[in-house]
VMD Tcl script that builds the backbone (N, CA, C; Angstrom):
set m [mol new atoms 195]
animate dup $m
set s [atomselect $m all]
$s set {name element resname resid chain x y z} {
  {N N UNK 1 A 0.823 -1.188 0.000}
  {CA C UNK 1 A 0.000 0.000 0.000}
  {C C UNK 1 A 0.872 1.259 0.000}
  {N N UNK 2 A 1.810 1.175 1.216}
  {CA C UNK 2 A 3.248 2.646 0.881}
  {C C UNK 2 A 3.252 2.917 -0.280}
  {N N UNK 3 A 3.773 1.644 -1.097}
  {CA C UNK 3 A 4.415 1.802 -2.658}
  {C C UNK 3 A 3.490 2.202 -3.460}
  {N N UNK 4 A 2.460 1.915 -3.358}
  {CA C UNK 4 A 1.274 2.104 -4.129}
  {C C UNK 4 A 1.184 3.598 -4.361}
  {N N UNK 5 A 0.928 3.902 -3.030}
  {CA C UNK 5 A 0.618 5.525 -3.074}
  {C C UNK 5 A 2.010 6.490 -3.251}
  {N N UNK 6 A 3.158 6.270 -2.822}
  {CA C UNK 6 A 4.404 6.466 -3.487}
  {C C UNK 6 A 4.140 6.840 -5.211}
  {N N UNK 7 A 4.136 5.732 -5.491}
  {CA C UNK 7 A 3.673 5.671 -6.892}
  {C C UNK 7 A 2.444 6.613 -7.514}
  {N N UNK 8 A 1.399 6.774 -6.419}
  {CA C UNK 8 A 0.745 7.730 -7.403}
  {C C UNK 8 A 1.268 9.191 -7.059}
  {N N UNK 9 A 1.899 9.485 -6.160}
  {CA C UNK 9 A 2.365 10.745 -5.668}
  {C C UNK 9 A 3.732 10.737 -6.724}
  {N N UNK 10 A 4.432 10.235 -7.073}
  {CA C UNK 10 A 5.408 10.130 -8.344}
  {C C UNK 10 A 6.402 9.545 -7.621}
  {N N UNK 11 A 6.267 9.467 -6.693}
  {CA C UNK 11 A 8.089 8.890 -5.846}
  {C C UNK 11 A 8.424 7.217 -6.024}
  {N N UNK 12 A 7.595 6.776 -6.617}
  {CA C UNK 12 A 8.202 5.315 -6.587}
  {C C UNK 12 A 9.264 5.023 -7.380}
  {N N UNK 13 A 10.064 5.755 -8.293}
  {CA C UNK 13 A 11.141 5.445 -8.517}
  {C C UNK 13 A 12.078 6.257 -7.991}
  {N N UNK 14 A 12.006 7.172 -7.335}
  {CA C UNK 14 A 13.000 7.648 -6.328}
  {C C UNK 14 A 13.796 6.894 -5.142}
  {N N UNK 15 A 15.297 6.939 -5.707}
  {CA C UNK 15 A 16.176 5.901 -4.336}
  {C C UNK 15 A 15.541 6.101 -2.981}
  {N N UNK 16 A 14.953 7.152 -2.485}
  {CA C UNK 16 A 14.809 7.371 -1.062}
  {C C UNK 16 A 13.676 7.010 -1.076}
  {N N UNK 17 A 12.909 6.775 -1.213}
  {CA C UNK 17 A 11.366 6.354 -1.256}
  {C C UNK 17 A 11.893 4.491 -0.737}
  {N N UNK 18 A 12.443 4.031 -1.503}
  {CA C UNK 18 A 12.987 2.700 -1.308}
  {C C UNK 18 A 13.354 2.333 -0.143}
  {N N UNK 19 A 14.136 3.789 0.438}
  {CA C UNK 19 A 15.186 3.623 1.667}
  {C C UNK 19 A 13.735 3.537 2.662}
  {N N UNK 20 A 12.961 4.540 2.667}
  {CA C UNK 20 A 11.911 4.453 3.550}
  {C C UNK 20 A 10.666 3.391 3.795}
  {N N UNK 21 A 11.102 2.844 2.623}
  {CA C UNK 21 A 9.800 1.223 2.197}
  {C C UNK 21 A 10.510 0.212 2.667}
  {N N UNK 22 A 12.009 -0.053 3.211}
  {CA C UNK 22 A 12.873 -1.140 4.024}
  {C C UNK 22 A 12.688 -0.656 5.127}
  {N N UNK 23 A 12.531 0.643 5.940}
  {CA C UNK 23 A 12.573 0.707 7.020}
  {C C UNK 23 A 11.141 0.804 7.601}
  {N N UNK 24 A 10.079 1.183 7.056}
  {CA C UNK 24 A 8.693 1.228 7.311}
  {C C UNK 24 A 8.670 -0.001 8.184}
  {N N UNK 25 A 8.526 -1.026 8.098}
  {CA C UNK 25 A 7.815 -2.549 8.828}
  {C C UNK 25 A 8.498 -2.076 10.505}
  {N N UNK 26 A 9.636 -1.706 10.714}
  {CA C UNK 26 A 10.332 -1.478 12.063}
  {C C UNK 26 A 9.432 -0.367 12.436}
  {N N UNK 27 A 9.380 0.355 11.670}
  {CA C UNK 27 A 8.420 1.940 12.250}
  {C C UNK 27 A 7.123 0.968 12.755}
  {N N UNK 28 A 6.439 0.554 11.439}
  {CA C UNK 28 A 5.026 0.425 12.350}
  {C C UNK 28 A 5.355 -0.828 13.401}
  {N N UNK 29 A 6.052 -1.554 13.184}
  {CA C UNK 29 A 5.957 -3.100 14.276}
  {C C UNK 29 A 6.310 -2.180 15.945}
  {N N UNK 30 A 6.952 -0.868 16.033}
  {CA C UNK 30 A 7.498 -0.619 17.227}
  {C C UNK 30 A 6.516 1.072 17.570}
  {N N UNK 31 A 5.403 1.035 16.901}
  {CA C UNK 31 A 4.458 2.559 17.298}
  {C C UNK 31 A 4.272 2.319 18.180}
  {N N UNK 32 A 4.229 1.382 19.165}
  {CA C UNK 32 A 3.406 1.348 20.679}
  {C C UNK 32 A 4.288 1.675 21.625}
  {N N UNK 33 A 5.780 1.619 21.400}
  {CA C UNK 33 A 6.728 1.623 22.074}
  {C C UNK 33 A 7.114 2.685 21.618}
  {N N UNK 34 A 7.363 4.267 22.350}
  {CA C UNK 34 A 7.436 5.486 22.204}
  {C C UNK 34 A 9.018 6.126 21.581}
  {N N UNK 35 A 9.804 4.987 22.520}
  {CA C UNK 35 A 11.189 5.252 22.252}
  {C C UNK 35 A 11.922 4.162 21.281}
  {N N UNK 36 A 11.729 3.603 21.091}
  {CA C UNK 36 A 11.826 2.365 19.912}
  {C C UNK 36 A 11.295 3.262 18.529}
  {N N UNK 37 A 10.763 3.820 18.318}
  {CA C UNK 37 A 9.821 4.163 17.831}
  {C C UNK 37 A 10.677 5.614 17.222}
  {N N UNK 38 A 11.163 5.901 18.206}
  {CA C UNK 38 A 12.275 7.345 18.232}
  {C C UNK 38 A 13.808 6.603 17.502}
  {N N UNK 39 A 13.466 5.919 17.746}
  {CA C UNK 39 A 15.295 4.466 17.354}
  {C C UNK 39 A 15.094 4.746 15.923}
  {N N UNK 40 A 13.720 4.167 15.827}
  {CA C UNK 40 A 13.660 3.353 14.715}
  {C C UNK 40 A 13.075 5.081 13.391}
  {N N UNK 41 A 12.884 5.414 14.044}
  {CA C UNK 41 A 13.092 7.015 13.079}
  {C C UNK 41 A 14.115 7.400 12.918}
  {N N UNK 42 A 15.116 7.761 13.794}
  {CA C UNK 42 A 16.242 7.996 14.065}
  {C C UNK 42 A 17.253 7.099 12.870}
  {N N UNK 43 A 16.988 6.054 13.049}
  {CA C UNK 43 A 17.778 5.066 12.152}
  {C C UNK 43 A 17.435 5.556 10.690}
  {N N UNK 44 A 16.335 5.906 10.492}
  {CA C UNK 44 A 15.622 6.313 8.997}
  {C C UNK 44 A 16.659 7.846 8.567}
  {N N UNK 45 A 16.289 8.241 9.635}
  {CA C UNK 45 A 17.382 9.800 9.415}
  {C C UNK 45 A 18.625 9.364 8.827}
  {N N UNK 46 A 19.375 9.132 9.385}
  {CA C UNK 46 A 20.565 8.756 9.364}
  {C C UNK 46 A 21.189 8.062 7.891}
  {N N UNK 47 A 20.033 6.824 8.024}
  {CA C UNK 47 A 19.975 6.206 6.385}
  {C C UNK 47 A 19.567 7.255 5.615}
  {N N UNK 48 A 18.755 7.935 5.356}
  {CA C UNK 48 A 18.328 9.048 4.534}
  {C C UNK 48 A 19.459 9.941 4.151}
  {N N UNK 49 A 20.548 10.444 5.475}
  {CA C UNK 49 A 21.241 11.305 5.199}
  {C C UNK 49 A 21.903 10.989 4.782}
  {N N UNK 50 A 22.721 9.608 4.548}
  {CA C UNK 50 A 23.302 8.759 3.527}
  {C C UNK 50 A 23.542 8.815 2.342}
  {N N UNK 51 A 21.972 9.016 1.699}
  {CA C UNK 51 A 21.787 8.771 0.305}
  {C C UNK 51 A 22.564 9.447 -0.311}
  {N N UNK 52 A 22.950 9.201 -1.767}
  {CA C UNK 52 A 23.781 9.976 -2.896}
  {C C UNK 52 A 22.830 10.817 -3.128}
  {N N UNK 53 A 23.281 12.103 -3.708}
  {CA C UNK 53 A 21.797 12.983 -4.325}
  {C C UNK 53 A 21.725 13.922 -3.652}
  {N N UNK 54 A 20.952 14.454 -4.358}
  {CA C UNK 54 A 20.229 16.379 -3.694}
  {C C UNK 54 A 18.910 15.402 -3.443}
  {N N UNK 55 A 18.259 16.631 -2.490}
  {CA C UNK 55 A 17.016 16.203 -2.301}
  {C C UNK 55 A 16.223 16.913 -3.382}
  {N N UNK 56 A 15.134 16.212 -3.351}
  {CA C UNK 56 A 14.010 16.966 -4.679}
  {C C UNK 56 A 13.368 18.352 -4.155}
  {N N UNK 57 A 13.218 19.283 -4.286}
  {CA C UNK 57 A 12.664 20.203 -3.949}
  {C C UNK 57 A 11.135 20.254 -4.074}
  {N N UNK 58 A 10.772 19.658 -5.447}
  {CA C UNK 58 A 9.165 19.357 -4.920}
  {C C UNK 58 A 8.727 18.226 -3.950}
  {N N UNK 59 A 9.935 17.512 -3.353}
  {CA C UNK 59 A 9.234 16.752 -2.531}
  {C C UNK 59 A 9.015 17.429 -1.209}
  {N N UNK 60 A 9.597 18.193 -0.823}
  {CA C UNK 60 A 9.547 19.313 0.218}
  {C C UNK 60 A 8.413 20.054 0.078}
  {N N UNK 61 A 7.993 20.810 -1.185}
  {CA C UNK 61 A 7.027 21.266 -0.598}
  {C C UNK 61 A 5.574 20.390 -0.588}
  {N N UNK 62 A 5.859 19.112 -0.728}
  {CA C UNK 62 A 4.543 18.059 -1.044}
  {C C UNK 62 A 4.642 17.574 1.093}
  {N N UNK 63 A 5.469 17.630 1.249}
  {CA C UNK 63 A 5.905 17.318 3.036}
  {C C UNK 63 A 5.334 18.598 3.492}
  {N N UNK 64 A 6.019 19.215 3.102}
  {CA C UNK 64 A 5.758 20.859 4.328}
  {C C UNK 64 A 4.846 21.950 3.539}
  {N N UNK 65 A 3.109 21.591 4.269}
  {CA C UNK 65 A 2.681 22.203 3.856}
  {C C UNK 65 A 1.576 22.965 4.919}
}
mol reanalyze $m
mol bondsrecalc $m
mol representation Tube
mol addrep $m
């Protein structure tokens, strides 16, 4: 379902979209647990800041609105 809607929003072939569709299952398996939960975002950051690349600028303003 992520990918799905990824896909209609245009990001499914974007590397970082990918990075966030491997780490998704840890996000939701640990929402009940507040700080796990903070880990497991945290870990997403980090991988994110990783990536090769500029970030997209329209994906920013599709986030921050």
């Amino acid at each position: 379902m992520f990918l799905f809607n990824a896909a209609v929003m245009g990001f499914a072939e974007s590397g970082w979209m990918n990075l966030v569709l491997e780490q998704f299952d840890a996000i939701v398996t640990n929402v009940a647990n507040s700080y796990r939960l903070q880990e497991e975002c945290d870990v997403l950051s980090l991988v994110l800041s990783k990536h090769p690349g500029e970030a997209d600028d329209a994906c920013y303003g599709y986030w921050y609105w």
